[in-house]
ChimeraX commands (.cxc) that place a marker at each C-alpha (Angstrom):
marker #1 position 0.00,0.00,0.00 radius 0.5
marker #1 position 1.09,3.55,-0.96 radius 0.5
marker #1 position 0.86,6.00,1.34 radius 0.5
marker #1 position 1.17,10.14,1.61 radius 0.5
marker #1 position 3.09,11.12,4.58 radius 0.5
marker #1 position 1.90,13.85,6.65 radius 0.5
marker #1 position 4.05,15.75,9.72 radius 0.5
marker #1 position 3.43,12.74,12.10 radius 0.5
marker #1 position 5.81,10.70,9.43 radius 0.5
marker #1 position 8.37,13.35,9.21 radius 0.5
marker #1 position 11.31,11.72,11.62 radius 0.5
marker #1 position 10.52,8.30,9.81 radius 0.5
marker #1 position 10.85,9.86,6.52 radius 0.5
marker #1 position 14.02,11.75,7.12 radius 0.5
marker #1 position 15.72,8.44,8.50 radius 0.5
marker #1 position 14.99,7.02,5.37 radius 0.5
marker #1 position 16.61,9.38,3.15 radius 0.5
marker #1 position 19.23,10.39,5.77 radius 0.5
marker #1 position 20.23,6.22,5.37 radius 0.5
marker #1 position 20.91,7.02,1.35 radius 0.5
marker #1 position 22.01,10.50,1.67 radius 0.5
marker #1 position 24.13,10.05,-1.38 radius 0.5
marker #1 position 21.23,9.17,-3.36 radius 0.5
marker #1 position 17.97,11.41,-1.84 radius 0.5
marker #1 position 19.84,15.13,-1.58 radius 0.5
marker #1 position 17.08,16.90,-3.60 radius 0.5
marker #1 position 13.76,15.36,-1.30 radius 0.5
marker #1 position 16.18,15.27,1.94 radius 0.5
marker #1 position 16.84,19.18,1.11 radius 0.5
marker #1 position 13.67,19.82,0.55 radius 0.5
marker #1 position 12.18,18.22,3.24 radius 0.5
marker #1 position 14.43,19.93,5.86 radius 0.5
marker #1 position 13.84,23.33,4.17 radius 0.5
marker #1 position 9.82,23.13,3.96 radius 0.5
marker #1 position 8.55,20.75,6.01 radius 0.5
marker #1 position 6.24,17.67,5.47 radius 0.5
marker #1 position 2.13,17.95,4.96 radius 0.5
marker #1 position -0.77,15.67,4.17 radius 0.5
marker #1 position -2.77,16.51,0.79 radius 0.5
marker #1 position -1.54,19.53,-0.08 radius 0.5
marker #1 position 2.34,21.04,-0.41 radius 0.5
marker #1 position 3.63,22.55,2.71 radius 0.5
marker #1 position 4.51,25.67,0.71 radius 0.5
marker #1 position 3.84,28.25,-2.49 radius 0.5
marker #1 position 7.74,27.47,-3.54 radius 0.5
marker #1 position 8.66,25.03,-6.29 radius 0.5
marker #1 position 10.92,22.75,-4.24 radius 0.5
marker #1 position 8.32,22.68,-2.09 radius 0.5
marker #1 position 7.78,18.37,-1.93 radius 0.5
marker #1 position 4.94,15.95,-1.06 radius 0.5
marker #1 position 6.12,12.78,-0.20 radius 0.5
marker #1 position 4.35,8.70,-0.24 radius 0.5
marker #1 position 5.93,6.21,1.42 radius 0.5
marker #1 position 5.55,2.10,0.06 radius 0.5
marker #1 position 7.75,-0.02,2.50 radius 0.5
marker #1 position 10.76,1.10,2.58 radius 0.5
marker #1 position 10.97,2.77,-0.24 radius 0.5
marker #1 position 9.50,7.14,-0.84 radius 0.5
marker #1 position 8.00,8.83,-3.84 radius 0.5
marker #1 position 8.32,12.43,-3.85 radius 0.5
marker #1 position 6.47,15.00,-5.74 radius 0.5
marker #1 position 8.05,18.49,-5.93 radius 0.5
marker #1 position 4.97,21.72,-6.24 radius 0.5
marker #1 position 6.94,22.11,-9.62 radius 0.5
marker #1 position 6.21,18.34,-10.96 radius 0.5
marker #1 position 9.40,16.56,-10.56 radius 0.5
marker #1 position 9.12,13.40,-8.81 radius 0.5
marker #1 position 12.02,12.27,-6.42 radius 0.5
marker #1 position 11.91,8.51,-6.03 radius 0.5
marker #1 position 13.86,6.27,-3.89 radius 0.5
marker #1 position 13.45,3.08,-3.68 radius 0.5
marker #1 position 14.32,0.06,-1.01 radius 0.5
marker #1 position 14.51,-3.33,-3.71 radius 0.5
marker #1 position 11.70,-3.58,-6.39 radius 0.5
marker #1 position 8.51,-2.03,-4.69 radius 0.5
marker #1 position 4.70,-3.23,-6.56 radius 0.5
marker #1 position 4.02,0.17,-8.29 radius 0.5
marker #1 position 0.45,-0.78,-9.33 radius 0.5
marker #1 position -0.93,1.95,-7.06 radius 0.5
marker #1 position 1.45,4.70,-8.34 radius 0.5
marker #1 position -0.88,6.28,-10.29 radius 0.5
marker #1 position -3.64,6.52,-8.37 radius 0.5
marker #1 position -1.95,8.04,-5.51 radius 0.5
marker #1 position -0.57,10.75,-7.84 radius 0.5
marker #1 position -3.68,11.30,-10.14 radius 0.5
marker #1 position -4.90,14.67,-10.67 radius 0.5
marker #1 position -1.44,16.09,-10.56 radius 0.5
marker #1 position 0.61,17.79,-12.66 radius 0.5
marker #1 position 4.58,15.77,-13.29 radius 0.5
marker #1 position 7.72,17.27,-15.51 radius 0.5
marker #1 position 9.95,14.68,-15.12 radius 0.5
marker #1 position 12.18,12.37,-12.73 radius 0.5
marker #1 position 15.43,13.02,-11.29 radius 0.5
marker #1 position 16.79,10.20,-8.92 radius 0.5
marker #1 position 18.92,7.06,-8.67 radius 0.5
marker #1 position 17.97,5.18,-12.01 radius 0.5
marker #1 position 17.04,2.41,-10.43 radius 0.5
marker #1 position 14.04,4.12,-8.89 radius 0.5
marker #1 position 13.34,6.68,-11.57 radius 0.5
marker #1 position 13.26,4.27,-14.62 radius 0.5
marker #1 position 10.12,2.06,-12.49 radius 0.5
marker #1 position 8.34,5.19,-11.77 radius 0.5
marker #1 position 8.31,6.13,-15.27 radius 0.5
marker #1 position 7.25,3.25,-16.71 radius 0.5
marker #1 position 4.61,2.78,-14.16 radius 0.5
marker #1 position 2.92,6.42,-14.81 radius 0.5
marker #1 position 2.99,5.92,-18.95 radius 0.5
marker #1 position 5.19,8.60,-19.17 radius 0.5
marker #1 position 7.81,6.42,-21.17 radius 0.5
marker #1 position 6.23,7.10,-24.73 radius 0.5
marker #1 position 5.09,11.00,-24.12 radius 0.5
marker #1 position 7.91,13.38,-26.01 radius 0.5
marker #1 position 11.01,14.47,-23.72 radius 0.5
marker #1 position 13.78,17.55,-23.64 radius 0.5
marker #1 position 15.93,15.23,-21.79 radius 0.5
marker #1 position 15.79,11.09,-20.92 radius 0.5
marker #1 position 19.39,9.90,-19.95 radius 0.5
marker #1 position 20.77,7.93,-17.03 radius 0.5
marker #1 position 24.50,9.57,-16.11 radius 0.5
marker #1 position 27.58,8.31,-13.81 radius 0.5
marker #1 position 27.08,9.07,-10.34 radius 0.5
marker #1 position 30.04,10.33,-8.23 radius 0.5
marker #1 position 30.68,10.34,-4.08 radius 0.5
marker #1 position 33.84,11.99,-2.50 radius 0.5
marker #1 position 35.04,11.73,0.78 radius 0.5
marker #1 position 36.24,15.36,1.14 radius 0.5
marker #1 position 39.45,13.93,3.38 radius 0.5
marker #1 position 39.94,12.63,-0.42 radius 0.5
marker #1 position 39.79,15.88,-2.41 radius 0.5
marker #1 position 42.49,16.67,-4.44 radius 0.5
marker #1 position 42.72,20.74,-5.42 radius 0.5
marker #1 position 44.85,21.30,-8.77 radius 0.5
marker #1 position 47.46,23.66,-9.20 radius 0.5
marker #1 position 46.07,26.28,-11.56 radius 0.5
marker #1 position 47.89,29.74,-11.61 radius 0.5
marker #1 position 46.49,32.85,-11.25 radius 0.5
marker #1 position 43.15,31.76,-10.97 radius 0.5
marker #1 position 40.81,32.38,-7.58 radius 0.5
marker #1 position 37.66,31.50,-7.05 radius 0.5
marker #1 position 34.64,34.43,-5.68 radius 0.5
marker #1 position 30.90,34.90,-5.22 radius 0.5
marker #1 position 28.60,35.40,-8.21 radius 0.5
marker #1 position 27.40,38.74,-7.66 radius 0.5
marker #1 position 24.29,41.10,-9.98 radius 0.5
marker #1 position 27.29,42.17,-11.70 radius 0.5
marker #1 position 27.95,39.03,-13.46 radius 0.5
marker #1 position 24.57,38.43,-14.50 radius 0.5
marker #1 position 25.71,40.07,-17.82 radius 0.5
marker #1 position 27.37,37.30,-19.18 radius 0.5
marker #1 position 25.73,34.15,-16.66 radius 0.5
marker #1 position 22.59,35.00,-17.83 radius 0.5
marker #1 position 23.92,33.60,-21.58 radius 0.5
marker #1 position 26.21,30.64,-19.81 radius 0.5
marker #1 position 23.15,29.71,-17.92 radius 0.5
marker #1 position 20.97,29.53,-21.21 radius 0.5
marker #1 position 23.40,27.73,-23.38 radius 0.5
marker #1 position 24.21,24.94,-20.50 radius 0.5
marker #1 position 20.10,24.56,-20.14 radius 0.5
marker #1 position 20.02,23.95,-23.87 radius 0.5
marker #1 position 23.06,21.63,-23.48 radius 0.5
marker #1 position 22.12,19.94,-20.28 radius 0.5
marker #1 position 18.54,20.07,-20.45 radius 0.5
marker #1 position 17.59,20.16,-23.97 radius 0.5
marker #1 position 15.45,23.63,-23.32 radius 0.5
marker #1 position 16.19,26.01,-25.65 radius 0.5
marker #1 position 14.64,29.24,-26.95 radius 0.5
marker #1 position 12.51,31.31,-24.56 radius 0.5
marker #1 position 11.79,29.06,-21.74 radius 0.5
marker #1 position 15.94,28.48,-21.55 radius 0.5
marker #1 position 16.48,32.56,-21.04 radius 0.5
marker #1 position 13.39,32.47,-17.98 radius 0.5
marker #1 position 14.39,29.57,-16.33 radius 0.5
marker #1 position 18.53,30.98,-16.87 radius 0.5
marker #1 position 16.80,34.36,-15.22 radius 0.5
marker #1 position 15.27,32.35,-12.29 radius 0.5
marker #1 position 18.25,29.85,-11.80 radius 0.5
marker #1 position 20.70,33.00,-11.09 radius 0.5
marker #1 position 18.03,34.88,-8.91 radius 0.5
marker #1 position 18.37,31.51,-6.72 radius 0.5
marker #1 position 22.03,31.35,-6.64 radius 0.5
marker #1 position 22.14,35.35,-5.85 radius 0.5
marker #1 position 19.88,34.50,-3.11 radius 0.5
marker #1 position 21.18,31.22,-1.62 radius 0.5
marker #1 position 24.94,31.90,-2.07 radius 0.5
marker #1 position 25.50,28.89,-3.69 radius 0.5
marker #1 position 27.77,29.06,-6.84 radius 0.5
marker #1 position 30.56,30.28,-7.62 radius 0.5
marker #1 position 32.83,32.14,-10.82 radius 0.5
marker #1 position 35.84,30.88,-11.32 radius 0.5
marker #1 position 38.60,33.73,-12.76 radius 0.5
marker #1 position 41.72,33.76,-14.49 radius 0.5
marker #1 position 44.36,36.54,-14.88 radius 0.5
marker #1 position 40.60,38.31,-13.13 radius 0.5
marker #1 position 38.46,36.77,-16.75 radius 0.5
marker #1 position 35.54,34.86,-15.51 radius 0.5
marker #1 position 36.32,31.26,-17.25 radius 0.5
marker #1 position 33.97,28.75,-15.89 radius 0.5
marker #1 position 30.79,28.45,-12.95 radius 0.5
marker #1 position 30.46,25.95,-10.15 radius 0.5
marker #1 position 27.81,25.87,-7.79 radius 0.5
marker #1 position 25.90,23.30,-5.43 radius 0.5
marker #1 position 22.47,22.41,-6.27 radius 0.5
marker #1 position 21.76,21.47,-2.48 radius 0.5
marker #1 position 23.31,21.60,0.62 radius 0.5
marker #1 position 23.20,20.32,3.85 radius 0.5
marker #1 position 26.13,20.51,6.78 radius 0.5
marker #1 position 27.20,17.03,6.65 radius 0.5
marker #1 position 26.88,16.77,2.01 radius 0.5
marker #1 position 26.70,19.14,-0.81 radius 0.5
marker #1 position 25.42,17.97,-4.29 radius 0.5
marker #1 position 27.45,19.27,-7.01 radius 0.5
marker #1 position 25.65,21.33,-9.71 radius 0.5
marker #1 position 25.52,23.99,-12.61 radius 0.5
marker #1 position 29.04,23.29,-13.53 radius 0.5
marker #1 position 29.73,25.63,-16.95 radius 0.5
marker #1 position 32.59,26.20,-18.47 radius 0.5
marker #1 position 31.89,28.46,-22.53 radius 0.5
marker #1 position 32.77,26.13,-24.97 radius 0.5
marker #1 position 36.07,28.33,-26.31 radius 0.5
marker #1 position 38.15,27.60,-22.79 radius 0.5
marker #1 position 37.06,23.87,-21.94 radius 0.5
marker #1 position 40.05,21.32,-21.88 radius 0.5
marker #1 position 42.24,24.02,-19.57 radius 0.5
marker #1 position 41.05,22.11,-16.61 radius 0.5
marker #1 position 38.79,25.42,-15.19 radius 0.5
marker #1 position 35.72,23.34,-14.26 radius 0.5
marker #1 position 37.78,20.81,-11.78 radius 0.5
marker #1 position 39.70,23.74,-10.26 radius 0.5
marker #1 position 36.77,25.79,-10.13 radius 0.5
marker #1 position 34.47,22.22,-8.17 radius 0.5
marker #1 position 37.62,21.37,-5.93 radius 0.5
marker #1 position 37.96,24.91,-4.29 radius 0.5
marker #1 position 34.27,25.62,-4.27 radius 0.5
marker #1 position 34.06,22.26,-2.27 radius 0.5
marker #1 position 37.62,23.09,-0.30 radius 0.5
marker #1 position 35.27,26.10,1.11 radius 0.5
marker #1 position 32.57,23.46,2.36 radius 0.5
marker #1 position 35.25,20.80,3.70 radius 0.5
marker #1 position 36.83,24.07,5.93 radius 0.5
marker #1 position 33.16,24.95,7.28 radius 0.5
marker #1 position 32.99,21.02,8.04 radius 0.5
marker #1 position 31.14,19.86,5.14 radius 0.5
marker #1 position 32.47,16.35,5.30 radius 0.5
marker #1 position 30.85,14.47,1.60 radius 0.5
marker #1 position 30.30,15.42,-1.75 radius 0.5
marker #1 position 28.23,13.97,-4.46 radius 0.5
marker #1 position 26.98,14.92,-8.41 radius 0.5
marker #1 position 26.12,13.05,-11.90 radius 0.5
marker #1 position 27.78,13.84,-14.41 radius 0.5
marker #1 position 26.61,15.26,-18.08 radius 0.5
marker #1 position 29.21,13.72,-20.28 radius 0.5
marker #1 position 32.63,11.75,-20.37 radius 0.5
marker #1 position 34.40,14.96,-20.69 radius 0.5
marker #1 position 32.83,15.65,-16.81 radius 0.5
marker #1 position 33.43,12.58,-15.44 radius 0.5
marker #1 position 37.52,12.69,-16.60 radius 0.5
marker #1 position 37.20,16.03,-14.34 radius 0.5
marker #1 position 35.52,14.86,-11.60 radius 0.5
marker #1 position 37.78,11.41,-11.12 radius 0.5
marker #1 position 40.61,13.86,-11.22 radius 0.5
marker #1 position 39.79,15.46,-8.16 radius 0.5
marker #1 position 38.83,12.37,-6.43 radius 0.5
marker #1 position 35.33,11.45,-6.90 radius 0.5
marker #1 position 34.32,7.64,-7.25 radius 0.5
marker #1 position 31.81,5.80,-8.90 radius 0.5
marker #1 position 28.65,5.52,-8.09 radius 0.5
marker #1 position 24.88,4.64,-8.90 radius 0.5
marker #1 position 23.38,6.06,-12.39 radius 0.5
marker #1 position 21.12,9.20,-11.79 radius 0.5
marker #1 position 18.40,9.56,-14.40 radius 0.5
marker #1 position 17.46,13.04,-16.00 radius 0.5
marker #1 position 14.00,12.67,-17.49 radius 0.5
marker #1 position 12.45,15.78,-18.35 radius 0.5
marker #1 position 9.11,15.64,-20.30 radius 0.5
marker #1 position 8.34,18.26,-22.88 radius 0.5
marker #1 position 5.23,19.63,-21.69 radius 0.5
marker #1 position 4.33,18.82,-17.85 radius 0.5
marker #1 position 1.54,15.93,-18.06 radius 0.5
marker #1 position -1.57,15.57,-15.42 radius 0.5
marker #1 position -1.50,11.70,-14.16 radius 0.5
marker #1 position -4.80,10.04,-14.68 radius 0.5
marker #1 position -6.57,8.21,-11.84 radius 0.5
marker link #1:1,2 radius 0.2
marker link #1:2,3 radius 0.2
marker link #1:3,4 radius 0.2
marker link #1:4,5 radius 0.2
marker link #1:5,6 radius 0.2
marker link #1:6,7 radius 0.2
marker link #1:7,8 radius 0.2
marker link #1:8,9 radius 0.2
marker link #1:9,10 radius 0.2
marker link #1:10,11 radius 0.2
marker link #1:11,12 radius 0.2
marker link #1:12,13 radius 0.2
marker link #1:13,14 radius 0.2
marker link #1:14,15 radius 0.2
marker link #1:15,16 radius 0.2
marker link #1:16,17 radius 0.2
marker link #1:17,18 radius 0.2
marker link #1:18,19 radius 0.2
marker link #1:19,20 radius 0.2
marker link #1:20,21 radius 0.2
marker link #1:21,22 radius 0.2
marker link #1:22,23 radius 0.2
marker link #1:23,24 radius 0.2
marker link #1:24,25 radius 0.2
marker link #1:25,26 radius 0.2
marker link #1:26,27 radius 0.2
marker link #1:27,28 radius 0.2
marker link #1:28,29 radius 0.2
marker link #1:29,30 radius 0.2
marker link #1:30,31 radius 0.2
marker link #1:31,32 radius 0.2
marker link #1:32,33 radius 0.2
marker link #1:33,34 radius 0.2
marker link #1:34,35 radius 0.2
marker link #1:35,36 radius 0.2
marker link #1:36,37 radius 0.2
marker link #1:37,38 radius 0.2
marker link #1:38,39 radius 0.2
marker link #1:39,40 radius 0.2
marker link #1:40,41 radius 0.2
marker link #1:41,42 radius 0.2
marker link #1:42,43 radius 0.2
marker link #1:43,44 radius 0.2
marker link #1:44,45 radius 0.2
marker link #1:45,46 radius 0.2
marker link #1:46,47 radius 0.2
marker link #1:47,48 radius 0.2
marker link #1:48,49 radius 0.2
marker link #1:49,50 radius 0.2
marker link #1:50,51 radius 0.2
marker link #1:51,52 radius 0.2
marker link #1:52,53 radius 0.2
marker link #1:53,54 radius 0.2
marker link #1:54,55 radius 0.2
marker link #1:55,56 radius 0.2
marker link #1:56,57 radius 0.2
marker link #1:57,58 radius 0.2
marker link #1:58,59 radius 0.2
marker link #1:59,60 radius 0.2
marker link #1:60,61 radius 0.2
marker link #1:61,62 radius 0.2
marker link #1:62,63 radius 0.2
marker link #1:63,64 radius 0.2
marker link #1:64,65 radius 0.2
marker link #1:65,66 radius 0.2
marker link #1:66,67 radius 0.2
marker link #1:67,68 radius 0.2
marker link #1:68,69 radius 0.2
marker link #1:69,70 radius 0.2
marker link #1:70,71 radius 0.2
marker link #1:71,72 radius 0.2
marker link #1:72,73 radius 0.2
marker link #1:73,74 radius 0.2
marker link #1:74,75 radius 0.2
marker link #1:75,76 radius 0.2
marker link #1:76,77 radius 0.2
marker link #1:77,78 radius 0.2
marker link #1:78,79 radius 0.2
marker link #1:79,80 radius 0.2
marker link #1:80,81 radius 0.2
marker link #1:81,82 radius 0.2
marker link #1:82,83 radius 0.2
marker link #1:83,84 radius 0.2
marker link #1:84,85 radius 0.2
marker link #1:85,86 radius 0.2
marker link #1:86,87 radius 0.2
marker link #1:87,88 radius 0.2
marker link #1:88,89 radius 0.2
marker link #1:89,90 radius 0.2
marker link #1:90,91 radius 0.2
marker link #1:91,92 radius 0.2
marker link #1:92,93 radius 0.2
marker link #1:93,94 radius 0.2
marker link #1:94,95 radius 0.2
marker link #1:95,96 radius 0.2
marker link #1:96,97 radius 0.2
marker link #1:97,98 radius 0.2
marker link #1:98,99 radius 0.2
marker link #1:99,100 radius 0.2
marker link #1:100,101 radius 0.2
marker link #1:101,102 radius 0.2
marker link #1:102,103 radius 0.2
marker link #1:103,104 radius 0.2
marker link #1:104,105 radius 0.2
marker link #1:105,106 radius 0.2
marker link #1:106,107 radius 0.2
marker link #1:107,108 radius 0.2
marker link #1:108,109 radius 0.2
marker link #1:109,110 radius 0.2
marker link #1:110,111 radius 0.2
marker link #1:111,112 radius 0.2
marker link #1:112,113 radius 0.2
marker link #1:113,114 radius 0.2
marker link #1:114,115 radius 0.2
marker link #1:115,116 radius 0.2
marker link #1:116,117 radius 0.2
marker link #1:117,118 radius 0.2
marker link #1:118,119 radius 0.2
marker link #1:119,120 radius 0.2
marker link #1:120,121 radius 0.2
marker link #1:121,122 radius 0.2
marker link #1:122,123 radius 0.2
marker link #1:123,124 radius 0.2
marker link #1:124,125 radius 0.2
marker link #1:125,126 radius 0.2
marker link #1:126,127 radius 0.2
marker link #1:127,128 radius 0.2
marker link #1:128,129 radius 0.2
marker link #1:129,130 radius 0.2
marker link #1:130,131 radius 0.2
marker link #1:131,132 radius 0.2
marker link #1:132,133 radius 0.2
marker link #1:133,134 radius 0.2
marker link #1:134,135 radius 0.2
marker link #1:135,136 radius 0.2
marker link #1:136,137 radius 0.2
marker link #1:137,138 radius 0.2
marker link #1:138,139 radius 0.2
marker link #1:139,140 radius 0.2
marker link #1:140,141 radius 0.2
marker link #1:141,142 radius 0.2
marker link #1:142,143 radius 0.2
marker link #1:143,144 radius 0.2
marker link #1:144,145 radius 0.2
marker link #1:145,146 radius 0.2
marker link #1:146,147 radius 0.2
marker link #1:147,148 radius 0.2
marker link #1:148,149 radius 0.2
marker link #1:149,150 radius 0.2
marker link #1:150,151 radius 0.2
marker link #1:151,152 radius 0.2
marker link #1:152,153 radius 0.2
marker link #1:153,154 radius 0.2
marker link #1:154,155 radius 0.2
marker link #1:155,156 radius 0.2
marker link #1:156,157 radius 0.2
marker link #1:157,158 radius 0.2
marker link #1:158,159 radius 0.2
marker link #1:159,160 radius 0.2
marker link #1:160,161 radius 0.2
marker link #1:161,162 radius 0.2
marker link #1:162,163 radius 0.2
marker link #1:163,164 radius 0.2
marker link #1:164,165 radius 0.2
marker link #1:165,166 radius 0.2
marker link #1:166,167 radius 0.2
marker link #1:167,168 radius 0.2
marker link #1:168,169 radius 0.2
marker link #1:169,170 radius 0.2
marker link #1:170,171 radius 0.2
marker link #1:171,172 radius 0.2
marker link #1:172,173 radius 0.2
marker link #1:173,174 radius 0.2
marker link #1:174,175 radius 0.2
marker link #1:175,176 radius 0.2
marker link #1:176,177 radius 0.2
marker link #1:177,178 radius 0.2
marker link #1:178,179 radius 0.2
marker link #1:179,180 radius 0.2
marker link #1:180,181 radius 0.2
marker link #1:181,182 radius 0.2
marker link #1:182,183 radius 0.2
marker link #1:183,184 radius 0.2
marker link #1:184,185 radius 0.2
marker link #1:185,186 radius 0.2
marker link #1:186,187 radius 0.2
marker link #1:187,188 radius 0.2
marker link #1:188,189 radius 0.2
marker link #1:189,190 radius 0.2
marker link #1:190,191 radius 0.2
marker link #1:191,192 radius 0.2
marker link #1:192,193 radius 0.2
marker link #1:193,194 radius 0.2
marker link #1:194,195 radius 0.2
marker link #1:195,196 radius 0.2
marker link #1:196,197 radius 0.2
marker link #1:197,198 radius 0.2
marker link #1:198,199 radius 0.2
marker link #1:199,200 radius 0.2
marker link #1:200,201 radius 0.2
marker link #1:201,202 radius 0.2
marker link #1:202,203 radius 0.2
marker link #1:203,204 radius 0.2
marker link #1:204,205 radius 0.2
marker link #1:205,206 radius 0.2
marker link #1:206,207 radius 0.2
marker link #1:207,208 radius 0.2
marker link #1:208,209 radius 0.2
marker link #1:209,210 radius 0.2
marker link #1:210,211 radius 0.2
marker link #1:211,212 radius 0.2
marker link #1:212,213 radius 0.2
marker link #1:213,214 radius 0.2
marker link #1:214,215 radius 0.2
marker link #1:215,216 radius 0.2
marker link #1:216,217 radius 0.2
marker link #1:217,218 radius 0.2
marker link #1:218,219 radius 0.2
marker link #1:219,220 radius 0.2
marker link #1:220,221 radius 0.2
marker link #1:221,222 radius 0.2
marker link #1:222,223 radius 0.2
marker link #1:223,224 radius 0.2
marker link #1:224,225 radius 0.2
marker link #1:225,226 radius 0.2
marker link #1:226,227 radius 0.2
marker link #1:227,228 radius 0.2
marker link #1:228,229 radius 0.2
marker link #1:229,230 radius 0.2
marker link #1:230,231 radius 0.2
marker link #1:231,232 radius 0.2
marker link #1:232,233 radius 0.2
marker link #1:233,234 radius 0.2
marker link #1:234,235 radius 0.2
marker link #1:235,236 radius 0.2
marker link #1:236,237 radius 0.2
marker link #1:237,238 radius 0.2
marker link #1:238,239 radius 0.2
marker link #1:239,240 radius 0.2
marker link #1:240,241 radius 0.2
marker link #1:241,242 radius 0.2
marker link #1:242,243 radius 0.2
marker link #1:243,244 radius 0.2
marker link #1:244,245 radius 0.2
marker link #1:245,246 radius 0.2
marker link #1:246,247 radius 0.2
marker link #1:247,248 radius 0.2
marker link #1:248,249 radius 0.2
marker link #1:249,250 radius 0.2
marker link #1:250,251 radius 0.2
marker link #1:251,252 radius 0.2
marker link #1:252,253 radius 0.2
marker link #1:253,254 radius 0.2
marker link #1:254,255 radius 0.2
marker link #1:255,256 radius 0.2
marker link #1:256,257 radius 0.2
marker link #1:257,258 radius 0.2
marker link #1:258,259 radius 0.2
marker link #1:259,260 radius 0.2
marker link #1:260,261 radius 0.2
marker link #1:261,262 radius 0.2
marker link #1:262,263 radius 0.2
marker link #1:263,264 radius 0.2
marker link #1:264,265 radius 0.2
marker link #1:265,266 radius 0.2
marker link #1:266,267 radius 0.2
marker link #1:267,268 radius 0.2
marker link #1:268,269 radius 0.2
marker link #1:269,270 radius 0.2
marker link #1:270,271 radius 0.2
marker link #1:271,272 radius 0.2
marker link #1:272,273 radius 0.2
marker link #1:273,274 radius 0.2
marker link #1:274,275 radius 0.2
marker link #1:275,276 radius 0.2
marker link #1:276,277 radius 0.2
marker link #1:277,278 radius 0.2
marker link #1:278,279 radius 0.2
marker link #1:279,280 radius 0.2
marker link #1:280,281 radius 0.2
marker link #1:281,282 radius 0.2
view
């Protein structure tokens, strides 16, 4: 039996994700920043999440549409859709071996996508990280005064990343940097003082920080700016006591970076991103 969680089933529901923190740091973050409620979304904000619980295992529905799935062995889905009819779904982001069940068990596996790929997943022990020896290059704050030239490197890595182009790219690249303004959570990488590349963490908690956003404009990739740019922006969380890292990577090209700096192997992540947002029949 599937069942929505309310408040009463918060401290249950955090010790499951808390158990696979590497693998639940959007609905663990989300969770811990808006709270749990029965029937309805605990807030008005995007991230704001819904969450039914089968077993072991936790579906999560973001305000926005993107379910969060983790899963405890091969739970029945049959009553998937029925718990989540009537609402409105954009896509699944989560360990693939959750995501790819939950897609196939709401239909959504033949609708038309912007993005359906599973990618490498990566874990680091920051006691492991390895910062390379770049010169002349530091690493600061994104500040209104960069929003110039993010604005575009946020557009073209949604059209790369995310298959959204046109538009929609340029709004959600306008949103994205309003967040990061507001949370303090990327950072530009400079050379010689030239912004070259943007790192950033998609969600954070003290104890783990999910990698995210990495950009670096097509004319200076291979110098090795995005791995300098991820190891100092994470040698700021290890020295507040940050003590684990994770991310997925978009492409081999990332992954080269990312070993190179210590990350290891993990579980494939799937990005599926639906072209429209769909309402789930009863």
């Amino acid at each position: 039996m599937i069942v929505e969680q309310g408040p009463d089933d918060r401290a249950a529901v955090e010790a499951l994700l808390a158990a696979r923190i590497d693998q639940a740091m959007f609905p663990l973050t989300n969770l811990r920043t808006y709270g749990l409620t029965k029937g309805t979304f605990p807030s008005d904000h995007d991230h704001a999440t819904r969450i039914w619980r089968l077993g072991n295992s936790l579906i999560a529905l973001t305000r926005a549409g993107m379910i969060l799935p983790l899963f405890d062995g091969t739970p029945d889905l049959t009553a998937l859709r029925p718990a989540l009819g009537g609402l409105t779904v954009i896509g699944t982001v989560g360990p693939a071996a959750s995501a790819r069940p939950v897609v196939t068990a709401l239909g959504l596996d033949h609708l038309p996508t912007s993005a359906d790929r599973d990618e490498p997943g990566f874990t680091l022990d920051l006691a492991d990280l390895s910062v390379p020896d770049l010169p002349d290059t530091s690493l600061r704050p994104v500040t209104s005064e960069d929003l110039s030239f993010l604005t575009d490197w946020r557009e073209t890595y949604i059209g790369e990343v995310l298959g959204i182009f046109g538009p929609n790219a340029r709004a959600t690249a306008n949103a994205d940097l309003a967040s990061y303004l507001a949370r303090d959570s990327h950072r530009v990488l400079c050379h010689h003082g030239q912004p070259v590349a943007l790192t950033g963490f998609n969600a954070i908690l003290p104890e783990i920080v999910q990698v995210g956003g990495v950009y670096t404009p097509p004319d200076l990739r291979g110098r090795g700016y995005a791995r300098c740019a991820v190891a100092l922006h994470l040698g700021e969380a290890r020295a507040k006591g940050t003590a684990r890292a994770v991310l997925f990577a978009a492409n081999a090209a990332a992954a080269r970076a990312y070993r190179a700096i210590g990350f290891q192997r993990a579980a494939d992540f799937t990005l599926f991103l639906l072209a429209t947002p769909t309402r789930i029949a009863a």
